[in-house]
C-alpha positions as semicolon CSV with decimal commas, in nm:
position;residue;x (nm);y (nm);z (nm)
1;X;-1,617;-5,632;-4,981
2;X;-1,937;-5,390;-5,024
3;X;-2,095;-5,533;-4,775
4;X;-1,757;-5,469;-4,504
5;X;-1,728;-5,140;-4,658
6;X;-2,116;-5,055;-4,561
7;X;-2,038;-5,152;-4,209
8;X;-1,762;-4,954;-4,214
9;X;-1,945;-4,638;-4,283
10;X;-2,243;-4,718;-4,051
11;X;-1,954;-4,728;-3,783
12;X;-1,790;-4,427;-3,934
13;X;-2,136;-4,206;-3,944
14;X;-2,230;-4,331;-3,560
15;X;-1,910;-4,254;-3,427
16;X;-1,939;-3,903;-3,587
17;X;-2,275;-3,850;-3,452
18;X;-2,202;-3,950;-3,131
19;X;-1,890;-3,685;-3,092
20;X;-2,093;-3,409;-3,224
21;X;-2,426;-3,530;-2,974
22;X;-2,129;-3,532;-2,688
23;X;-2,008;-3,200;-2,768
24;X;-2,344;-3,060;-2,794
25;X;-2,411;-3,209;-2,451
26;X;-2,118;-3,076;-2,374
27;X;-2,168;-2,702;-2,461
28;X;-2,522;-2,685;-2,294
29;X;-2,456;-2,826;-1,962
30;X;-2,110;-2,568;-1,986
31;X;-2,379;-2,288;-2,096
32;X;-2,626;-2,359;-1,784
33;X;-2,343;-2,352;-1,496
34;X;-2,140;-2,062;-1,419
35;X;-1,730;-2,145;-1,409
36;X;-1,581;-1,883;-1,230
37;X;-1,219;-1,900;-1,378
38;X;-1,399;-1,867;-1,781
39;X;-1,618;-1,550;-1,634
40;X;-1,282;-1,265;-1,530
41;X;-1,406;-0,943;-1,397
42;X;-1,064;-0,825;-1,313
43;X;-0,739;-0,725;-1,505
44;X;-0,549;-1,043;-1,378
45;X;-0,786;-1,311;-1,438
46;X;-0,912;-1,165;-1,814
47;X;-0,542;-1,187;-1,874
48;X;-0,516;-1,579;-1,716
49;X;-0,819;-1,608;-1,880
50;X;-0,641;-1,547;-2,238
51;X;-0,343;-1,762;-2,142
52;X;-0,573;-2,035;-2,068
53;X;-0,744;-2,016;-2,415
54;X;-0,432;-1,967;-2,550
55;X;-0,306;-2,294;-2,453
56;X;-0,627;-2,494;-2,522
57;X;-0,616;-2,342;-2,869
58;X;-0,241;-2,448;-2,901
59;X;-0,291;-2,812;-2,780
60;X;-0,550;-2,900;-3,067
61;X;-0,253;-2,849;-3,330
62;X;-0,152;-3,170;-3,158
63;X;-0,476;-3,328;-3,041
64;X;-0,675;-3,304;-3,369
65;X;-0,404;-3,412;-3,585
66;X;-0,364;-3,756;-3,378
67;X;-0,700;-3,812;-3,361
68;X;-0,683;-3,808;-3,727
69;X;-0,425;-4,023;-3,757
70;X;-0,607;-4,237;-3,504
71;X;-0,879;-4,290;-3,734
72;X;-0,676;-4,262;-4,079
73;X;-0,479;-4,534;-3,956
74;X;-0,725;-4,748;-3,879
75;X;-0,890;-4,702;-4,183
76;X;-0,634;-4,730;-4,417
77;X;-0,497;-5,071;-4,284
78;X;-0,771;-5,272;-4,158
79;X;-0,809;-5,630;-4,251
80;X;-0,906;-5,627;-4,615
81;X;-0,773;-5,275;-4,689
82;X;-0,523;-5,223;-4,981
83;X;-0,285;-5,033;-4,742
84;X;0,124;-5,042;-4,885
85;X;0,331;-5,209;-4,613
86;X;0,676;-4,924;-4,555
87;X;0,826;-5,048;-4,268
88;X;1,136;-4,830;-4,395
89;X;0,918;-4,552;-4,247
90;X;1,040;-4,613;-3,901
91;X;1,339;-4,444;-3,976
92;X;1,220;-4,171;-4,217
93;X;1,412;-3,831;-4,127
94;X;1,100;-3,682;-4,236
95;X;0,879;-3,829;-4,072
96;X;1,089;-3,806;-3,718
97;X;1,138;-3,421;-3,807
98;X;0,741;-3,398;-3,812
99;X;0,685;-3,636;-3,491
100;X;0,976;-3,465;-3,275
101;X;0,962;-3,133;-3,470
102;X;0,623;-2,983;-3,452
103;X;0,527;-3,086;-3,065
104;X;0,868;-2,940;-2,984
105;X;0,757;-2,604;-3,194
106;X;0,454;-2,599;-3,003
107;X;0,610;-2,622;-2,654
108;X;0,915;-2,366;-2,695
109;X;0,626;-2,088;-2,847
110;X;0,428;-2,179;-2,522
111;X;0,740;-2,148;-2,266
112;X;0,783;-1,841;-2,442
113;X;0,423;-1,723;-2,374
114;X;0,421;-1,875;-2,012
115;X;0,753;-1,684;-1,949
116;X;0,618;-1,370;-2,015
117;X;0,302;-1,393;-1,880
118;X;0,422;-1,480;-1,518
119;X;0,646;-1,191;-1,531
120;X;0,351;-0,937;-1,653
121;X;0,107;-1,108;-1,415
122;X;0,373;-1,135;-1,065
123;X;0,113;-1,087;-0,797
124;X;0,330;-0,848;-0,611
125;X;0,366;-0,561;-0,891
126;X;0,099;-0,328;-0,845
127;X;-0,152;-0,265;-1,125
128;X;-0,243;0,087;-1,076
129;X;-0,025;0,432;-0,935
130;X;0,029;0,471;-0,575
131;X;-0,284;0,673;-0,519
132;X;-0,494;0,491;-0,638
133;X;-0,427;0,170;-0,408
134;X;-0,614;0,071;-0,117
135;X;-0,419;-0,179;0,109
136;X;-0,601;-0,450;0,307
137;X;-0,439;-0,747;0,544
138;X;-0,592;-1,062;0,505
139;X;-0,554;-1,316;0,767
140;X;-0,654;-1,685;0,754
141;X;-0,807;-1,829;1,055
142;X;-0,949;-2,167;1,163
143;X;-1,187;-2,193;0,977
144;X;-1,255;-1,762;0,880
145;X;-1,087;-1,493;0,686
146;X;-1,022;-1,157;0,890
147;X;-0,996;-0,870;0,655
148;X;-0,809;-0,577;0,827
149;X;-0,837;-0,213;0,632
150;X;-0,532;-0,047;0,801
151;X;-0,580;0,312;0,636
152;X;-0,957;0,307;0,709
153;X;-0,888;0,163;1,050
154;X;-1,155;-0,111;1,052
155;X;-1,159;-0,467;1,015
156;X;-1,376;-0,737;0,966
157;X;-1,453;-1,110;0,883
158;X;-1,611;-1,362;0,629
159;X;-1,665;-1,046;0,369
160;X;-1,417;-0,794;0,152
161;X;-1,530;-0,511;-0,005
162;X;-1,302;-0,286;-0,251
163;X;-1,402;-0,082;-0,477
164;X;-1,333;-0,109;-0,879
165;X;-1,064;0,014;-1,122
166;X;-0,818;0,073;-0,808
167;X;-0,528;-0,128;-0,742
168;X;-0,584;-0,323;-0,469
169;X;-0,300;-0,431;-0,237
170;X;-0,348;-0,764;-0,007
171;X;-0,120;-0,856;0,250
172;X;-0,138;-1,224;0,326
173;X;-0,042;-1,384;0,616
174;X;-0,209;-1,694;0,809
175;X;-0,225;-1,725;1,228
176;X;-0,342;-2,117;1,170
177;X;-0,209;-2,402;0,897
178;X;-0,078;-2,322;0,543
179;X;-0,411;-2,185;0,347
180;X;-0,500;-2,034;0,000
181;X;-0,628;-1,732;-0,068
182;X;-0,856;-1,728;-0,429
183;X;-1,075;-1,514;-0,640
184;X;-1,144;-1,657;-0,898
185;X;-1,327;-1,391;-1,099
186;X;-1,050;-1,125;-0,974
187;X;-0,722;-1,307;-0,953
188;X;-0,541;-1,634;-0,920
189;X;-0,445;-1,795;-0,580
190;X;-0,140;-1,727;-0,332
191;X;-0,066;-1,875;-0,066
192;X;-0,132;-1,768;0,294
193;X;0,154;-1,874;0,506
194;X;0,162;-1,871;0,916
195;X;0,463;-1,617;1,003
196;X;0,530;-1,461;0,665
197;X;0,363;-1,240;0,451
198;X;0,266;-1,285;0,100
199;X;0,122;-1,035;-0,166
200;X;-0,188;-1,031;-0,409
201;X;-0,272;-0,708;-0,625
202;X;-0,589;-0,701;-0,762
203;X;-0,804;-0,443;-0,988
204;X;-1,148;-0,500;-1,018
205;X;-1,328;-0,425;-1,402
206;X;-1,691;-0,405;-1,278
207;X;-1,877;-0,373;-0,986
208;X;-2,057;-0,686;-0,879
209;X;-2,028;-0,965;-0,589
210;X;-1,809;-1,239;-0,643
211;X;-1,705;-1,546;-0,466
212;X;-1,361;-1,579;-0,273
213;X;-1,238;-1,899;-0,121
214;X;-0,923;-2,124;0,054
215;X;-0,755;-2,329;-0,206
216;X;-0,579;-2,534;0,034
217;X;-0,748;-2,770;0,266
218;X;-0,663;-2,695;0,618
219;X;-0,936;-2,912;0,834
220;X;-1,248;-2,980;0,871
221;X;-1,352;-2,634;0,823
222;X;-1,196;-2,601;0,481
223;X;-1,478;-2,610;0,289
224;X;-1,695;-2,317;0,495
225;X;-1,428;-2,042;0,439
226;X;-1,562;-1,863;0,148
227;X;-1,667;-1,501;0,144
228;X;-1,772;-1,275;-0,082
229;X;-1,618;-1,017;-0,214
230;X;-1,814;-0,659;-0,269
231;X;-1,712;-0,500;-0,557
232;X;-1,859;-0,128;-0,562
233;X;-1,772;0,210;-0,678
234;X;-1,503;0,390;-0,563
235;X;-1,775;0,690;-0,396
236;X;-1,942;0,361;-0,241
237;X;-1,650;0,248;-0,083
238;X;-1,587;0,548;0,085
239;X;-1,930;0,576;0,258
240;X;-1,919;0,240;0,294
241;X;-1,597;0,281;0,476
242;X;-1,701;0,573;0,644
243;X;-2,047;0,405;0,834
244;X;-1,861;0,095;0,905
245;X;-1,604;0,282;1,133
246;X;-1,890;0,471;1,316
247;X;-2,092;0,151;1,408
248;X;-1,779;-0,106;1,492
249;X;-1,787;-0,080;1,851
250;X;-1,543;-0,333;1,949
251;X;-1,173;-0,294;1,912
252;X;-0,952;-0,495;1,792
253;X;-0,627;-0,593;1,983
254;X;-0,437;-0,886;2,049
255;X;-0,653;-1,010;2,278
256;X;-0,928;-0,958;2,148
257;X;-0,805;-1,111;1,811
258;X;-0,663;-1,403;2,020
259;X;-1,008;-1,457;2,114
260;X;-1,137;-1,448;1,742
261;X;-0,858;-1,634;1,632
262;X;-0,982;-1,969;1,812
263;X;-1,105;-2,274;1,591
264;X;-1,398;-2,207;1,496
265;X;-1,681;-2,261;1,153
266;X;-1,841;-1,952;1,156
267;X;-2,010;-1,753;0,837
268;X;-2,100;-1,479;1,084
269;X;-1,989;-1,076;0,961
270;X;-1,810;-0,900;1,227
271;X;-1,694;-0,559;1,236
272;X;-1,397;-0,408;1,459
273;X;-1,245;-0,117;1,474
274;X;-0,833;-0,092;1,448
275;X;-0,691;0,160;1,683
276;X;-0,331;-0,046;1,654
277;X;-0,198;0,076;1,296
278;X;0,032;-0,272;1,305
279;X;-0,160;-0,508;1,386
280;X;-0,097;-0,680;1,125
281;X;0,266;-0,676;1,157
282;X;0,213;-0,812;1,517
283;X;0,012;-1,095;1,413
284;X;0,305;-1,241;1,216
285;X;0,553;-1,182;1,502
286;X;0,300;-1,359;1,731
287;X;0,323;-1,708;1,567
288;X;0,734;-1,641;1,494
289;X;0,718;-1,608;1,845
290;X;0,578;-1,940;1,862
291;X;0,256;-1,776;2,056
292;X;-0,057;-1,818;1,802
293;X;-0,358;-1,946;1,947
294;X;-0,337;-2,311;2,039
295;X;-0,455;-2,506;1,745
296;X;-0,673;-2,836;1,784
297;X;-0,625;-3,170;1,524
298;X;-0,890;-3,217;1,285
C-alpha cells in the first residue's frame, strides 16, 4: 500500500510540475509576441478588451472546479482506495441543483453582460459630439483599401490616418466580394458589403501606428490587404491633411476609380484628390447598377 501510495505522489508532484513548467512556457512566449486584440489603444477595443477578460475570468468558476473534480475523483476511487460506493447520488437534488444550477448562474450573469455590452459598443453610435467627428469612406478593392476623406476632399489607398480622441466615422462599402474591415488595436470588425453601406466609429486613446486588416478572405490577395493606420494629433492631422491636398495631382472620378478598382496586389500609397463630394455614394449605386469593374476568379 506505501509503496502504491509513493507512486501516487511521484505522479501527483510531476503532473503538478509539468502544468506550472507549461504555464510558465506559456506566459513567456505570450510576453515576447505582441497580440493585438490584448494591447487596445482605442475606447472600443479597451472596452472588448474587458469583456473578453471578463469572460475568461468567469469560465474558470467552471473550468477549475472540474479539473478538481477530475483529479479528486480519480484519487479518491482508484483501485485500492477506501472510497464509499453512493450510487443513490445519481439522483441527489443537491447535487443536480449544483451540476445544472451554478453553470446556468454563470451563463444568465454573462447574457446579461453580453447584452449590454453590444448595445454600449453598436458600431454605428458615435463616440464623441458632432464636432468633433471626422468622416472617412472606406472602400474594399481587389486586393486594396481606398480611403476617401470627403470633408478634406482627398483620398487615398493602402494607409488611414485620423487623428486621436475624435470620433471617427467610417463608411463601409465594398466595389469587389464580401470583405472585413479590422483594427484590432482600435475596434472590432464589420463587414464591408458590395452595394450597401455599413458603419464603424472609432476613437483613438493614443497616438501611434497600428495595424488594420480584411477579416474575410476574398482571393488570392486576401492576405496582402493590410494597412496601417496613422494615429496622430489632432494639429497633425490637419497639416497633414492640408499638404496632402496640395500635392495629389490626380483626381479622382469614376473613371479614374474604375481604373484603380481593377484586381490587383498592390501595397503601393496613392493619393487623389476628390472634386466629386459623392463619390462615395456613387460607388455603391455603381455595383446596384450591376456596373462594378469586371471581377476575375481566383
Amino acid at each position: 500500500m506505501g509503496h502504491k501510495r509513493g507512486i501516487l505522489g511521484v505522479r501527483i508532484v510531476s503532473i503538478a510540475v509539468l502544468s506550472l513548467g507549461g504555464v510558465y512556457l506559456s506566459y513567456r512566449y505570450l510576453s515576447s509576441v505582441s497580440i493585438p486584440v490584448l494591447e487596445p489603444k482605442g475606447r472600443v477595443a479597451l472596452e472588448q478588451y474587458h469583456l473578453l477578460l471578463f469572460a475568461v475570468i468567469l469560465s474558470l468558476f467552471v473550468v477549475i472546479p472540474v479539473f478538481a473534480m477530475l483529479f479528486g475523483f480519480a484519487l479518491r476511487y482508484r483501485e485500492g482506495s477506501h472510497g464509499r460506493y453512493e450510487p443513490r447520488q445519481a439522483s441527489s437534488t443537491r447535487v443536480e441543483l449544483v451540476w445544472w444550477g451554478i453553470p446556468a448562474l454563470l451563463i444568465l450573469v454573462l447574457s446579461i453582460v453580453t447584452w449590454t455590452s453590444t448595445n454600449a459598443l453598436d458600431p454605428y453610435r458615435p463616440l464623441a459630439p458632432a464636432s468633433h467627428t471626422v468622416t472617412v469612406d472606406a472602400v474594399s478593392l481587389d486586393w486594396q483599401w481606398l480611403f476617401i476623406y470627403p470633408a478634406e476632399h482627398i483620398a487615398l489607398t493602402n494607409r488611414l490616418v485620423i487623428p486621436a480622441h475624435e470620433n471617427i466615422s467610417l463608411h463601409i462599402t465594398s466595389d469587389g466580394p464580401m470583405n472585413g474591415l479590422w483594427i484590432p488595436q482600435l475596434a472590432g470588425q464589420i463587414m464591408a458589403m458590395p452595394g450597401m453601406e455599413t458603419q464603424l466609429n472609432i476613437l483613438a486613446n493614443s497616438n501611434g501606428t497600428f495595424e488594420g486588416l480584411s477579416s474575410n478572405i476574398s482571393g488570392v490577395g486576401f492576405s496582402s490587404m493590410t494597412f496601417p493606420t496613422h494615429v496622430v494629433s489632432q494639429s497633425e492631422f490637419r497639416s497633414w491633411a492640408a499638404s496632402t491636398r496640395n500635392r495629389a495631382r490626380t483626381p479622382l472620378t469614376m473613371p479614374s476609380f474604375t481604373e484603380l478598382a481593377k484586381p490587383r496586389i498592390d501595397h503601393a500609397v496613392q493619393y487623389y484628390s476628390v472634386p466629386e463630394s459623392k463619390l462615395f455614394q456613387q460607388i455603391i449605386m455603381n455595383v446596384m447598377k450591376g456596373e462594378g469593374v469586371p471581377r476575375v476568379t481566383a
